[in-house]
C-alpha angles and dihedrals in degrees: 000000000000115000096244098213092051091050083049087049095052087048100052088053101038087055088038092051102039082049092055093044091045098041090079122009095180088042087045091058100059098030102031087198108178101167138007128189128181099321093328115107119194104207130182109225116237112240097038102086089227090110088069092043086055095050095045085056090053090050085050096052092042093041081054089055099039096238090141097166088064081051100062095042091050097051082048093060092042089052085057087045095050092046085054111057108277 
């Protein structure tokens, strides 16, 4: 049985962190933000192809939770993360 507090946990972060990569796409290429706390930022380095590894664990999560329309936005913003240089 899943902890419940941790599955609250992973939501919280998977839609904070889908708000803050689909607030700004412009804004998402240069500064790949996926989380911020207090005054700490937690940021995905272009060049390392780790931006597209964390997307495709968001789809996963909102594919397991058949929220489809996240999961096209998301592919979408992989596809302009991919053109750019990952």
């Amino acid at each position: 049985m899943k902890n419940n507090q941790s599955g609250d946990t992973l939501d919280y972060v998977m839609r904070t962190s889908f708000d803050s990569l689909m607030m700004d796409t412009d804004r998402t290429i240069d500064e790949f933000i996926v989380f911020t706390v207090d005054d700490e930022v937690i940021e995905i380095d272009q060049g390392t192809g780790e931006r597209s590894k964390f997307i495709d664990g968001m789809i996963k999560y909102f594919e397991s939770i058949e929220e489809f329309e996240k999961c096209q936005s998301l592919v979408d913003l992989k596809t302009i993360i991919i053109e750019n240089g990952d």
